[in-house]
PyMOL commands that place a pseudoatom at each C-alpha (Angstrom):
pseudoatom trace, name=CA, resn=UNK, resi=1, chain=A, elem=C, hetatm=0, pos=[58.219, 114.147, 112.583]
pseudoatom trace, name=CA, resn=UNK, resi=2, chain=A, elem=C, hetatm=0, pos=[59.602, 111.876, 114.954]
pseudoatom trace, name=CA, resn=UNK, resi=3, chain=A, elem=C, hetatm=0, pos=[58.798, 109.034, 112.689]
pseudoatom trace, name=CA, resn=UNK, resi=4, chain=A, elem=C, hetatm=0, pos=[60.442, 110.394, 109.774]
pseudoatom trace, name=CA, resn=UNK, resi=5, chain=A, elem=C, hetatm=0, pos=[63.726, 111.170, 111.976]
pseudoatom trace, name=CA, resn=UNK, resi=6, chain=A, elem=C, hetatm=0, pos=[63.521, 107.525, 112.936]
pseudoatom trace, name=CA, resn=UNK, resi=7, chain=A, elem=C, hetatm=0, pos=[63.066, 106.158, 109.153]
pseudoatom trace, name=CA, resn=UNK, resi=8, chain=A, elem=C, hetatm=0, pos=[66.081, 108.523, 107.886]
pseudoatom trace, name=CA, resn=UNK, resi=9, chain=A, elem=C, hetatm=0, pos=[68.288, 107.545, 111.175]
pseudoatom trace, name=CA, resn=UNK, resi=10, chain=A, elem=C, hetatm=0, pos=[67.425, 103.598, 109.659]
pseudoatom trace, name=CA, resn=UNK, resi=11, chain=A, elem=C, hetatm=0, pos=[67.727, 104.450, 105.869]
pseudoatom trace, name=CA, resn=UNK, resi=12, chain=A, elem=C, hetatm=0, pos=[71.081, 106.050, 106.753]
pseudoatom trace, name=CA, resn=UNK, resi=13, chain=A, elem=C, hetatm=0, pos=[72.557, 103.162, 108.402]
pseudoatom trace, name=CA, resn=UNK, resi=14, chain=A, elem=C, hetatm=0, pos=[71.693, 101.073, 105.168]
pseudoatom trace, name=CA, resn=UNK, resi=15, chain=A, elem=C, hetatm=0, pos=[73.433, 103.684, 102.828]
pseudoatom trace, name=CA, resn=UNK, resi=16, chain=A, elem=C, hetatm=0, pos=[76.180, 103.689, 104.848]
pseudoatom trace, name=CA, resn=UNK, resi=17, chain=A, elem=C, hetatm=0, pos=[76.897, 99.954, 105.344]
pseudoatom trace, name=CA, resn=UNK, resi=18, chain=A, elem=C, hetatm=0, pos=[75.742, 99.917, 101.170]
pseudoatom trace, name=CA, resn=UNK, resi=19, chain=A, elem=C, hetatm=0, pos=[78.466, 102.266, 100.760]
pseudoatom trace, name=CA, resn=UNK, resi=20, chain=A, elem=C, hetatm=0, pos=[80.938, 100.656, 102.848]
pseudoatom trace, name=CA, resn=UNK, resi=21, chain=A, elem=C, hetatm=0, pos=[80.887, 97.179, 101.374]
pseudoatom trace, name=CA, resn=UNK, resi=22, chain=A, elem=C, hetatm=0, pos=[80.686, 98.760, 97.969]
pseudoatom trace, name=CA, resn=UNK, resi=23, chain=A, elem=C, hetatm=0, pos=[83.795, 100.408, 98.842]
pseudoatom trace, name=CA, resn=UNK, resi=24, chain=A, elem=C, hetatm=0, pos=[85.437, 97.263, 100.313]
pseudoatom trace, name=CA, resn=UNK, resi=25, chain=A, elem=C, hetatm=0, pos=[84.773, 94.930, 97.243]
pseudoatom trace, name=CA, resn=UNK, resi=26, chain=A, elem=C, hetatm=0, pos=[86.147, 97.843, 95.028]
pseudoatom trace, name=CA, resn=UNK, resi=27, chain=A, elem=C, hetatm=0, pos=[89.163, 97.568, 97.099]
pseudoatom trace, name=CA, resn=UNK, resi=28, chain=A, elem=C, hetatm=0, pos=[89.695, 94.154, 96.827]
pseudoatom trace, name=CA, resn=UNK, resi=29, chain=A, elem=C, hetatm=0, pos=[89.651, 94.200, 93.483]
pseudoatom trace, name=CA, resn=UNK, resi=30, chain=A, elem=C, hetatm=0, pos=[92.284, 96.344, 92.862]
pseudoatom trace, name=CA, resn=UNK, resi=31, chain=A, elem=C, hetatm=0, pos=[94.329, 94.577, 95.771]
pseudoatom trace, name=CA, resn=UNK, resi=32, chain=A, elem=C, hetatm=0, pos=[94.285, 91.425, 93.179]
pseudoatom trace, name=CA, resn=UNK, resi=33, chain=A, elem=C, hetatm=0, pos=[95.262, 93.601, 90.755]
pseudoatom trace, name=CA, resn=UNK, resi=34, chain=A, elem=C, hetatm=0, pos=[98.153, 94.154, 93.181]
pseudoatom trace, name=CA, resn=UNK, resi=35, chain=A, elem=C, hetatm=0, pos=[98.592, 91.093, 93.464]
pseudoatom trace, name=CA, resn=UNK, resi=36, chain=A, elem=C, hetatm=0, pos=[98.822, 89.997, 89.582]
pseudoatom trace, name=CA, resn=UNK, resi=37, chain=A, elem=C, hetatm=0, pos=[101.329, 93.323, 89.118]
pseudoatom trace, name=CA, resn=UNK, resi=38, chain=A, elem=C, hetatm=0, pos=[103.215, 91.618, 92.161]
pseudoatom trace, name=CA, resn=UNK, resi=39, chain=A, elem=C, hetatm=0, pos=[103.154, 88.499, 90.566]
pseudoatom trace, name=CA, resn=UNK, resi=40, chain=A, elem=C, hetatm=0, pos=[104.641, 89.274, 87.605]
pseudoatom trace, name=CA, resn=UNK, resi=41, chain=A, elem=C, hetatm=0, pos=[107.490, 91.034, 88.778]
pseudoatom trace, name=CA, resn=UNK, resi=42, chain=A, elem=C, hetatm=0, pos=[108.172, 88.620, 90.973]
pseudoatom trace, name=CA, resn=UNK, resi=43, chain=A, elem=C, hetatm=0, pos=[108.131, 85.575, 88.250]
pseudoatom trace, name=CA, resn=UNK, resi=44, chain=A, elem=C, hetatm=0, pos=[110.739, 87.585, 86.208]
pseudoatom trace, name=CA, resn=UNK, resi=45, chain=A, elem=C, hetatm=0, pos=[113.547, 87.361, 88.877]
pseudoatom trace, name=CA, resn=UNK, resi=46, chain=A, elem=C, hetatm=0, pos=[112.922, 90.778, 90.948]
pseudoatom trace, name=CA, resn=UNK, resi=47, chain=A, elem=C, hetatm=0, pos=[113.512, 90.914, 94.680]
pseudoatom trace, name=CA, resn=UNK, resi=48, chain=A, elem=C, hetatm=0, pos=[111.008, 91.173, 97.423]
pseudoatom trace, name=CA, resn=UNK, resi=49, chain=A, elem=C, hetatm=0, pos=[111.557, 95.255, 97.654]
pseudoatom trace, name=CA, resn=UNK, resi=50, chain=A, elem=C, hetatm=0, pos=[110.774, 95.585, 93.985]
pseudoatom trace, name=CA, resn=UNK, resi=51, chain=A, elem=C, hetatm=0, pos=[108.024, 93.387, 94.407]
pseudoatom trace, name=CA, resn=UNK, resi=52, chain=A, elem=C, hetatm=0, pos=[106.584, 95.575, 97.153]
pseudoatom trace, name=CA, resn=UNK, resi=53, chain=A, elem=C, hetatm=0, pos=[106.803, 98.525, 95.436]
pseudoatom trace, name=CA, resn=UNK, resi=54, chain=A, elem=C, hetatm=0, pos=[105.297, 97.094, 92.149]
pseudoatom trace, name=CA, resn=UNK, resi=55, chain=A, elem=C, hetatm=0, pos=[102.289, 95.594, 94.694]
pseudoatom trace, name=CA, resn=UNK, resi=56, chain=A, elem=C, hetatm=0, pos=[102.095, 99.493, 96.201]
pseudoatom trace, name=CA, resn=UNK, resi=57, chain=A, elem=C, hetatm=0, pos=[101.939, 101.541, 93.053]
pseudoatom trace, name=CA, resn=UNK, resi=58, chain=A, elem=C, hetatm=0, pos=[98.865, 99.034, 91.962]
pseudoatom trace, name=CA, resn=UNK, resi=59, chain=A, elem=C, hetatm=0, pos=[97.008, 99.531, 95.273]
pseudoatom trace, name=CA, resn=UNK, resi=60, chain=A, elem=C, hetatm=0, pos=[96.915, 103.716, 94.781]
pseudoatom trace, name=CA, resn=UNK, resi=61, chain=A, elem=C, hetatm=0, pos=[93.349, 104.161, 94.146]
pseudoatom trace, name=CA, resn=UNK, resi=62, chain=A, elem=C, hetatm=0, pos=[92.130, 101.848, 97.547]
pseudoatom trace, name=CA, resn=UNK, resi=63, chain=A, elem=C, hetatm=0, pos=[95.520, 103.263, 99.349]
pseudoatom trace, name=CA, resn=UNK, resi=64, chain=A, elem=C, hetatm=0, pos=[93.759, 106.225, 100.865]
pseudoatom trace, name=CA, resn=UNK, resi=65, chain=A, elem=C, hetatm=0, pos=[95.071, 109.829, 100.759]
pseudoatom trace, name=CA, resn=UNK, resi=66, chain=A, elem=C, hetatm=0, pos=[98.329, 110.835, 99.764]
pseudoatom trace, name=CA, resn=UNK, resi=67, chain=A, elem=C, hetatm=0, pos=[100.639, 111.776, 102.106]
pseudoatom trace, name=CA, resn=UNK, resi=68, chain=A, elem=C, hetatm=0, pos=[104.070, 112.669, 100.611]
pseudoatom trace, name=CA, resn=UNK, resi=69, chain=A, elem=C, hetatm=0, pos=[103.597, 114.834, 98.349]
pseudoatom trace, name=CA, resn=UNK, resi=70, chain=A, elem=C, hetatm=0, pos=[100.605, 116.991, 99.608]
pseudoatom trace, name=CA, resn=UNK, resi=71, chain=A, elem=C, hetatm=0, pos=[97.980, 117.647, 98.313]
pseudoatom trace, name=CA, resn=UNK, resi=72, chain=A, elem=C, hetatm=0, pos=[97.889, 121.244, 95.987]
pseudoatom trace, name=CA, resn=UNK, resi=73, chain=A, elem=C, hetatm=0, pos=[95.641, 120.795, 93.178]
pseudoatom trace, name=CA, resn=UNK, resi=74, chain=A, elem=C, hetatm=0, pos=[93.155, 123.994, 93.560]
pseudoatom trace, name=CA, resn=UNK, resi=75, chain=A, elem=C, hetatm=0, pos=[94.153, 127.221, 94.922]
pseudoatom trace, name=CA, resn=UNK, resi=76, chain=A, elem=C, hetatm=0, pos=[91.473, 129.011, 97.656]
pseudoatom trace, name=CA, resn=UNK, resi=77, chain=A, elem=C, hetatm=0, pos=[90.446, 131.516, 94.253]
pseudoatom trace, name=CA, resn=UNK, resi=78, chain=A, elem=C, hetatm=0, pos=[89.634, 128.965, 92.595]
pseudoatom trace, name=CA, resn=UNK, resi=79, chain=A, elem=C, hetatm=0, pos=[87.655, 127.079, 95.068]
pseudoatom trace, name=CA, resn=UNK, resi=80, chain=A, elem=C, hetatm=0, pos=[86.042, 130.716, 95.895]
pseudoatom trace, name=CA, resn=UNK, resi=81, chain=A, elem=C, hetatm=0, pos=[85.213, 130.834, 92.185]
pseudoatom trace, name=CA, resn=UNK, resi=82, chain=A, elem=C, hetatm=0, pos=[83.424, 127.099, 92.074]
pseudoatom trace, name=CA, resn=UNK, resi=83, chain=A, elem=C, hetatm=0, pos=[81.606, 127.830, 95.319]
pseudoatom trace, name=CA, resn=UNK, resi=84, chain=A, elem=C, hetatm=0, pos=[80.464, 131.024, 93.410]
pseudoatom trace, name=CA, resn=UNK, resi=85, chain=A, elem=C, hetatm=0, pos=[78.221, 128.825, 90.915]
pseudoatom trace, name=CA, resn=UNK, resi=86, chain=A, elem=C, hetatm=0, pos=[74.961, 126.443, 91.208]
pseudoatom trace, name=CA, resn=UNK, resi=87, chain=A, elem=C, hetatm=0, pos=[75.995, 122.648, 91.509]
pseudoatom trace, name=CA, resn=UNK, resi=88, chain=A, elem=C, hetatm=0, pos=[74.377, 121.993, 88.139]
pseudoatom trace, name=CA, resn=UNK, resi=89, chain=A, elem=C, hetatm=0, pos=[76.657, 124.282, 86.646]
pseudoatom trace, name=CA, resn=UNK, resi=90, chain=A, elem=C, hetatm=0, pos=[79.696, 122.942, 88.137]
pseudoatom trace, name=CA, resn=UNK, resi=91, chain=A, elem=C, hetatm=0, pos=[78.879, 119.055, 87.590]
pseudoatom trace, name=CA, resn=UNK, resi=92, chain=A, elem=C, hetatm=0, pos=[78.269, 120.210, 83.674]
pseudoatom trace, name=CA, resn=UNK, resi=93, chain=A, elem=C, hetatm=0, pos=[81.885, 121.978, 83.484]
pseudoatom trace, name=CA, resn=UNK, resi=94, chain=A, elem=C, hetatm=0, pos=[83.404, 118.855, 85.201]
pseudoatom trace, name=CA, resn=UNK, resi=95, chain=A, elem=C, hetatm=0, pos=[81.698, 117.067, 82.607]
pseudoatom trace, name=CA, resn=UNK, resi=96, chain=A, elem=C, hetatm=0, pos=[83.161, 118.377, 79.598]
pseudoatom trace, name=CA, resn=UNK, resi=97, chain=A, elem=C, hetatm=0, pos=[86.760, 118.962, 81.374]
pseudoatom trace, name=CA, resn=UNK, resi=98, chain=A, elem=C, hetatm=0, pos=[89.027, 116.676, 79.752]
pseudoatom trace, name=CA, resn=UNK, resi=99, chain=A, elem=C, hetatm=0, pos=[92.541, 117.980, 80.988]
pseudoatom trace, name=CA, resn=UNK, resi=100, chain=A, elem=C, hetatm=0, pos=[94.089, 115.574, 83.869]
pseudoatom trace, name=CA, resn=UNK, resi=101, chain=A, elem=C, hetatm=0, pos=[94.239, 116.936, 87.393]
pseudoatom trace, name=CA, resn=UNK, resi=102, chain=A, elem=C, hetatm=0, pos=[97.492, 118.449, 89.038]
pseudoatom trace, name=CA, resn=UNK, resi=103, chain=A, elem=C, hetatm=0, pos=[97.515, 115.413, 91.556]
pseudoatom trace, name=CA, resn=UNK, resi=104, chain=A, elem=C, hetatm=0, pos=[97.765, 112.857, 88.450]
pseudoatom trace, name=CA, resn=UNK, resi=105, chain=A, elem=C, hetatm=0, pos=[100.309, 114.545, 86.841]
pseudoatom trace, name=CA, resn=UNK, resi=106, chain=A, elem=C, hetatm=0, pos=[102.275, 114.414, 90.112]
pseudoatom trace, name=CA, resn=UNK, resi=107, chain=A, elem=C, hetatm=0, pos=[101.993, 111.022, 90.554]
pseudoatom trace, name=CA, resn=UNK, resi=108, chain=A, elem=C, hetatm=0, pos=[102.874, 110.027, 86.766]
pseudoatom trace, name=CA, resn=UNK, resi=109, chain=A, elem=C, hetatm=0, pos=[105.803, 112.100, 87.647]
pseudoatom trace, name=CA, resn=UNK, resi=110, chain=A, elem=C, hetatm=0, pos=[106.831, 110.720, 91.172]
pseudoatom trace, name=CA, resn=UNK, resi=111, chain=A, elem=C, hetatm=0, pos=[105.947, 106.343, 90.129]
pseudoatom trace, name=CA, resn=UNK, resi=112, chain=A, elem=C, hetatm=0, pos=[109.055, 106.236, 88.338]
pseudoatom trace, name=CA, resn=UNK, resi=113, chain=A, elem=C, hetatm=0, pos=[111.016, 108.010, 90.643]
pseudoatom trace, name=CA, resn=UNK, resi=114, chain=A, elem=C, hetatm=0, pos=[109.556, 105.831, 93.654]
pseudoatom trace, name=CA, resn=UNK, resi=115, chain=A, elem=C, hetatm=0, pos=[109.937, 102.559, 91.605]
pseudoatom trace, name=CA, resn=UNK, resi=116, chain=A, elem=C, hetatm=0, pos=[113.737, 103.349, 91.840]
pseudoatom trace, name=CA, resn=UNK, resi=117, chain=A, elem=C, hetatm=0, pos=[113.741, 104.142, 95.464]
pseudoatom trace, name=CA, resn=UNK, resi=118, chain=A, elem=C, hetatm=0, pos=[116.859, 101.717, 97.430]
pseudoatom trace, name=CA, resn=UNK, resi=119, chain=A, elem=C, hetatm=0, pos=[114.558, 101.273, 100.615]
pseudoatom trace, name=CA, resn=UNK, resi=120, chain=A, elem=C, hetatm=0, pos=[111.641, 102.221, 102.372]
pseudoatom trace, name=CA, resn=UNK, resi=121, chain=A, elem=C, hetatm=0, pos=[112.968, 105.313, 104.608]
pseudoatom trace, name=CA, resn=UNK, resi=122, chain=A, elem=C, hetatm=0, pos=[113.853, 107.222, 101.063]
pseudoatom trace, name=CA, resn=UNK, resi=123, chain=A, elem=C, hetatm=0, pos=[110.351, 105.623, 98.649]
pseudoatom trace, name=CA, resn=UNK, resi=124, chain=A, elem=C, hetatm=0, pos=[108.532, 107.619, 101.635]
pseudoatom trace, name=CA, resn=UNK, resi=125, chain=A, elem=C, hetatm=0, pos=[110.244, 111.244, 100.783]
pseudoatom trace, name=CA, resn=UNK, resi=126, chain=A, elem=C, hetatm=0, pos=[108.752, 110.474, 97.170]
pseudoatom trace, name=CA, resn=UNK, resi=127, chain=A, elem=C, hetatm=0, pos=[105.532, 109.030, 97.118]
pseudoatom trace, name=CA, resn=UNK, resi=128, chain=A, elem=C, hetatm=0, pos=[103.217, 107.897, 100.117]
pseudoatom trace, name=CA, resn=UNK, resi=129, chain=A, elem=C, hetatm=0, pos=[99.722, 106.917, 101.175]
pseudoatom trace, name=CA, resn=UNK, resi=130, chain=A, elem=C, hetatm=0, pos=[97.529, 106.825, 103.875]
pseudoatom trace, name=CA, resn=UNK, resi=131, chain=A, elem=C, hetatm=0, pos=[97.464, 102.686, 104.181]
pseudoatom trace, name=CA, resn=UNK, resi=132, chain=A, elem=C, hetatm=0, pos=[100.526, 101.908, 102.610]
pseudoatom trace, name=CA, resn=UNK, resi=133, chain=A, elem=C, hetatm=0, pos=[101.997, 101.614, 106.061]
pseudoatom trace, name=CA, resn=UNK, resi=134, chain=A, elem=C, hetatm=0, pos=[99.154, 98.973, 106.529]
pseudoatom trace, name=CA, resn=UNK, resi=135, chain=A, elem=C, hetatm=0, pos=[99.771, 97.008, 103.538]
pseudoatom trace, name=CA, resn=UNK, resi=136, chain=A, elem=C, hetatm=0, pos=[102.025, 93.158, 103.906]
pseudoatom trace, name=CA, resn=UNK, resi=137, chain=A, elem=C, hetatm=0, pos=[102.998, 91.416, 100.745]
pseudoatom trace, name=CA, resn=UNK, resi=138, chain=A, elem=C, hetatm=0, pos=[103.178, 87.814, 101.142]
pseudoatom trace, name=CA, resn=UNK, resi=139, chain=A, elem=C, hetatm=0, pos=[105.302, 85.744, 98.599]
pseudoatom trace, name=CA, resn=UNK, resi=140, chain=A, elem=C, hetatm=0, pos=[105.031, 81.970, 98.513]
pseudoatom trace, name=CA, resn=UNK, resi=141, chain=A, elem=C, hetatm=0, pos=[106.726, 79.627, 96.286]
pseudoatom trace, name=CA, resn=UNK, resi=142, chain=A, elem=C, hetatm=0, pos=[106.464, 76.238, 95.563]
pseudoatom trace, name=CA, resn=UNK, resi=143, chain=A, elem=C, hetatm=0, pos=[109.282, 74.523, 93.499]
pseudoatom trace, name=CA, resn=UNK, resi=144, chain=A, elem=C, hetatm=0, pos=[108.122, 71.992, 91.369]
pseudoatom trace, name=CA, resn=UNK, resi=145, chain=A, elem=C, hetatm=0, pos=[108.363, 68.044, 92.111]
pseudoatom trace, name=CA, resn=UNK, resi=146, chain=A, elem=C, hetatm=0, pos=[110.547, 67.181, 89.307]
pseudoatom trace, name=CA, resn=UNK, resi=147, chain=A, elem=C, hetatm=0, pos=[113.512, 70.113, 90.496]
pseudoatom trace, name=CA, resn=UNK, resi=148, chain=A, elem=C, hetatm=0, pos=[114.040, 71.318, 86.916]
pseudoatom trace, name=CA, resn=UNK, resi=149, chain=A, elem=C, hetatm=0, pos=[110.737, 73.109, 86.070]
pseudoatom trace, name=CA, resn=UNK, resi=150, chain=A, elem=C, hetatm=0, pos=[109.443, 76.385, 87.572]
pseudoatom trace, name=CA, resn=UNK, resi=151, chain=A, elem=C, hetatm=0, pos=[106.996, 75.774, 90.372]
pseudoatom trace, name=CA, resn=UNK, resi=152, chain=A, elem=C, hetatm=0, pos=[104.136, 77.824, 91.653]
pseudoatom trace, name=CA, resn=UNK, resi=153, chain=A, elem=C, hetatm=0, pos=[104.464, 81.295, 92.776]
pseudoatom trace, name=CA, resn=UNK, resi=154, chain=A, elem=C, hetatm=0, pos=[101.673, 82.795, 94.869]
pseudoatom trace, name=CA, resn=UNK, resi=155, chain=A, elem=C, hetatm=0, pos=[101.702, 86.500, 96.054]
pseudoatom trace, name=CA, resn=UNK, resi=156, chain=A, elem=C, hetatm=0, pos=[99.172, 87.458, 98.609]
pseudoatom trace, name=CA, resn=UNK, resi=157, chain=A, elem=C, hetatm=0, pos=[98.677, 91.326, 99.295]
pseudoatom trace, name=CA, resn=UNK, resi=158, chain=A, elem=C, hetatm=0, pos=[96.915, 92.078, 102.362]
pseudoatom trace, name=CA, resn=UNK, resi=159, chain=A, elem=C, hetatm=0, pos=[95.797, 95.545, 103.181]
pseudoatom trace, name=CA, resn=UNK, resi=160, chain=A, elem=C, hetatm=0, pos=[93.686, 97.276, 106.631]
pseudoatom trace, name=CA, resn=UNK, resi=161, chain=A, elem=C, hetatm=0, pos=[91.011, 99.009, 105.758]
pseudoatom trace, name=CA, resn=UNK, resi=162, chain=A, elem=C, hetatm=0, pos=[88.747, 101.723, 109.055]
pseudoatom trace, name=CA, resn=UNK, resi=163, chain=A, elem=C, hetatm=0, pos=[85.257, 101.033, 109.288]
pseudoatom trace, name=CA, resn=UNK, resi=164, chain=A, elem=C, hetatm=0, pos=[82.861, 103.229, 108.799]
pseudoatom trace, name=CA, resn=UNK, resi=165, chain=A, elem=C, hetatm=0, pos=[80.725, 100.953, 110.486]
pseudoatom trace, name=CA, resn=UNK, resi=166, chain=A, elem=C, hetatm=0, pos=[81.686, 98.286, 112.665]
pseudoatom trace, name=CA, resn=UNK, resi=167, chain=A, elem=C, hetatm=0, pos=[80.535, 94.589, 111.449]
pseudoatom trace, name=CA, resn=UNK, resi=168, chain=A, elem=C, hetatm=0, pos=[81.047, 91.501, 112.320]
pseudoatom trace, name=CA, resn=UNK, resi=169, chain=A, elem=C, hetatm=0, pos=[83.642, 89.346, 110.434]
pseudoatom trace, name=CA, resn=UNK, resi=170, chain=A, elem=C, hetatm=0, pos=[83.210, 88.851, 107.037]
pseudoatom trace, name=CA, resn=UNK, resi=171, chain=A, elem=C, hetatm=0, pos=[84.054, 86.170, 104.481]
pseudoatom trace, name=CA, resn=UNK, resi=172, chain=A, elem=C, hetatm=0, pos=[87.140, 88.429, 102.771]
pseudoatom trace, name=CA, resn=UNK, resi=173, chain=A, elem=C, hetatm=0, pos=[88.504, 89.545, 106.265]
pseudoatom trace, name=CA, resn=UNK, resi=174, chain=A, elem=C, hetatm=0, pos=[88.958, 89.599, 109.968]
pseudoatom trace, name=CA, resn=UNK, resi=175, chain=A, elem=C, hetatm=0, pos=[88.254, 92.874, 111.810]
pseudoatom trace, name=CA, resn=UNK, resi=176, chain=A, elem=C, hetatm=0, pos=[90.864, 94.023, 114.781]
pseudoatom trace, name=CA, resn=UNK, resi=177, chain=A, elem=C, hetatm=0, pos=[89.735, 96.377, 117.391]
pseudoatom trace, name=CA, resn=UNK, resi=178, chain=A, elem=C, hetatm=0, pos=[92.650, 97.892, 118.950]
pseudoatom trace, name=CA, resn=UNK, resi=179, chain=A, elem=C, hetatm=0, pos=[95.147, 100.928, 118.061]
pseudoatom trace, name=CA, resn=UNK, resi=180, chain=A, elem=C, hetatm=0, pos=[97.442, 102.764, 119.568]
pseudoatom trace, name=CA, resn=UNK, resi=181, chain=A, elem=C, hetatm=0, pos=[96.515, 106.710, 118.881]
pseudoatom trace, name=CA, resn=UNK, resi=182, chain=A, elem=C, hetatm=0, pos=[98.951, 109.615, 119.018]
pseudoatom trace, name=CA, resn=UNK, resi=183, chain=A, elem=C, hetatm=0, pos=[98.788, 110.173, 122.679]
pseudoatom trace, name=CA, resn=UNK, resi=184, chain=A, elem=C, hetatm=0, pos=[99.868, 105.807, 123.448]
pseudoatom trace, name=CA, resn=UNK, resi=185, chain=A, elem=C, hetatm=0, pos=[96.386, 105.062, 124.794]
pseudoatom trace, name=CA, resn=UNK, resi=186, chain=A, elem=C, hetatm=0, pos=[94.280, 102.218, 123.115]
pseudoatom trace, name=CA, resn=UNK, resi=187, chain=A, elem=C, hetatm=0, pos=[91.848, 103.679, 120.648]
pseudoatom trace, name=CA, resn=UNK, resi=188, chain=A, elem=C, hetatm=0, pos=[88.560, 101.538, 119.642]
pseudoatom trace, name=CA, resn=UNK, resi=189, chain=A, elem=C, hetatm=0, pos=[88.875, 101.786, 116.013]
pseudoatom trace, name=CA, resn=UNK, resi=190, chain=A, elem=C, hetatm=0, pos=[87.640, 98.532, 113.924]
pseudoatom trace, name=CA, resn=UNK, resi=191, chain=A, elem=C, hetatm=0, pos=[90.152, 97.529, 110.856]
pseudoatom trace, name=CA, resn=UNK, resi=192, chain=A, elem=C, hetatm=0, pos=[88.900, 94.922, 108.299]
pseudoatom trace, name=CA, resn=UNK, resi=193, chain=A, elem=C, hetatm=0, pos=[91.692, 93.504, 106.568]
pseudoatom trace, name=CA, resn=UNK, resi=194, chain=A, elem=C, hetatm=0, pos=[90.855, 92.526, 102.847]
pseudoatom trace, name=CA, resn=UNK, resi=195, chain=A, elem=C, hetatm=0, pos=[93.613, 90.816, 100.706]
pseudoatom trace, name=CA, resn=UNK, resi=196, chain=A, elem=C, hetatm=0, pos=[93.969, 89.674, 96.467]
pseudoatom trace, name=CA, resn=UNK, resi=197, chain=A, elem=C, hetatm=0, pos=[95.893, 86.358, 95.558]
pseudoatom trace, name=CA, resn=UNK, resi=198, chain=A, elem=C, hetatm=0, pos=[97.265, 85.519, 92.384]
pseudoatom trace, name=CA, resn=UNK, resi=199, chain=A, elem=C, hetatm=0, pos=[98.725, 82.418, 91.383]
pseudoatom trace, name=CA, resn=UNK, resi=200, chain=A, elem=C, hetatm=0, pos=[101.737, 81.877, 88.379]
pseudoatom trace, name=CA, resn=UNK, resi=201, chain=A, elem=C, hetatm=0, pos=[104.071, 79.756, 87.463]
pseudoatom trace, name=CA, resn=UNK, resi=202, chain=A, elem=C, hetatm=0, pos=[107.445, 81.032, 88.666]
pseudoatom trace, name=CA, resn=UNK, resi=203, chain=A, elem=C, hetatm=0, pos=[109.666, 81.428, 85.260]
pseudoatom trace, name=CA, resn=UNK, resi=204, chain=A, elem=C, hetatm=0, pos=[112.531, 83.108, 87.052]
pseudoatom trace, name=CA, resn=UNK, resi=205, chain=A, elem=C, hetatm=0, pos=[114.697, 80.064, 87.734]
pseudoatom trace, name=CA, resn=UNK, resi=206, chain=A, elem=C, hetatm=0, pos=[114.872, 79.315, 83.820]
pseudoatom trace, name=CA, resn=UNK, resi=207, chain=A, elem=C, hetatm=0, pos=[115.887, 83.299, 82.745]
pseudoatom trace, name=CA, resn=UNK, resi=208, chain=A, elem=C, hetatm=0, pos=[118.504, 82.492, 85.811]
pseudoatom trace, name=CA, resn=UNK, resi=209, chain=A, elem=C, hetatm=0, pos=[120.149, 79.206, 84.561]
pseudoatom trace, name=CA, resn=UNK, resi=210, chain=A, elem=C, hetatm=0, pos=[121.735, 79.224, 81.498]
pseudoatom trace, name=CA, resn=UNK, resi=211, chain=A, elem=C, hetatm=0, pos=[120.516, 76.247, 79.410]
pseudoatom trace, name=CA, resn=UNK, resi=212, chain=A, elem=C, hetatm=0, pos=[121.589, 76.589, 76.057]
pseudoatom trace, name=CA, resn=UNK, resi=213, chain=A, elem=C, hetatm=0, pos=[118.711, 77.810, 74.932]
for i in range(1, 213): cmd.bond("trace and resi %d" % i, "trace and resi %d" % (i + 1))
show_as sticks, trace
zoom trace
């Protein structure tokens, strides 16, 4: 027995740091995916708030929980009613359910609303997440040598991500060890901080300048 405990302590660990990096490299993808969405908003003449908000509405699904609006998808009789049946039973009906969830609807409903928010006080009262608090996006551009022709735009979105599991530095990432928790004492919690890039040539200056065309 106490070899077994000792085995499924070790096998644990490995799921768990599995699961982790799985997680992570999902993340990062769809943080370049931010980063393209960025990108392209910024390369048609938008400002840096739009271009925040188009980076944030592209890094929902690895942006954590959402805070504004709460959650309210299932009512407790409904719950009571699911906990009622087997778990084959309920993985079959949530296999042939096709409708969308409350929660999606809610956010179709709010992304619009948020992409017209003035400022980041009043795009919090309509939609928020967990890490969007913890999320920098970094525009760089390049003008091109000649003066005349659109250079090279390069948006950088950088996100913190907890650790299940604390690990050293990786490739994608530098891990930081110190926060501040609700009471102002320094909490040992391990960020890694994963980012996307995207590269494009910045057309904004030509849609800008008339030149006869």
């Amino acid at each position: 027995m106490i070899e077994s405990l000792l085995v499924i302590l070790l096998a644990s660990l490995v799921f768990f740091a599995v699961f982790q990096y799985a997680h992570l490299f999902a993340c990062k993808a769809i943080l370049s995916h931010a980063a393209t969405r960025a990108a392209r908003a910024r390369t048609v003449g938008f400002n840096e708030w739009m271009v925040r908000k188009s980076a944030l509405v592209a890094a929902i699904p690895a942006s954590g929980r959402r805070l504004s609006p709460s959650y309210s998808d299932m009512s407790g009789a409904y719950i009571a009613a699911i906990a009622r049946r087997d778990p084959g039973t309920v993985f079959n009906i949530a296999l042939r359910a096709t409708h969308r969830s409350q929660s999606y609807a809610l956010e179709v409903g709010r992304i619009p609303e948020f992409m017209e928010s003035i400022n980041d006080p009043s795009s919090q009262t309509i939609l928020d997440y967990e890490y969007w608090d913890r999320t920098e996006v970094d525009i760089h551009e390049r003008p091109a040598f000649d003066g005349t022709s659109p250079g090279t735009l390069t948006v950088r979105v950088r996100q913190r991500h907890p650790l299940l599991i604390g690990l050293d530095s990786l490739e994608e990432g530098e891990l930081r060890s110190v926060n501040e928790n609700a009471e102002g004492s320094n909490a040992a919690e391990e960020d890694l901080a994963i980012a996307g890039e995207y590269s494009i040539e910045s057309h904004y200056p030509l849609y800008l300048e008339d030149a006869q065309w």
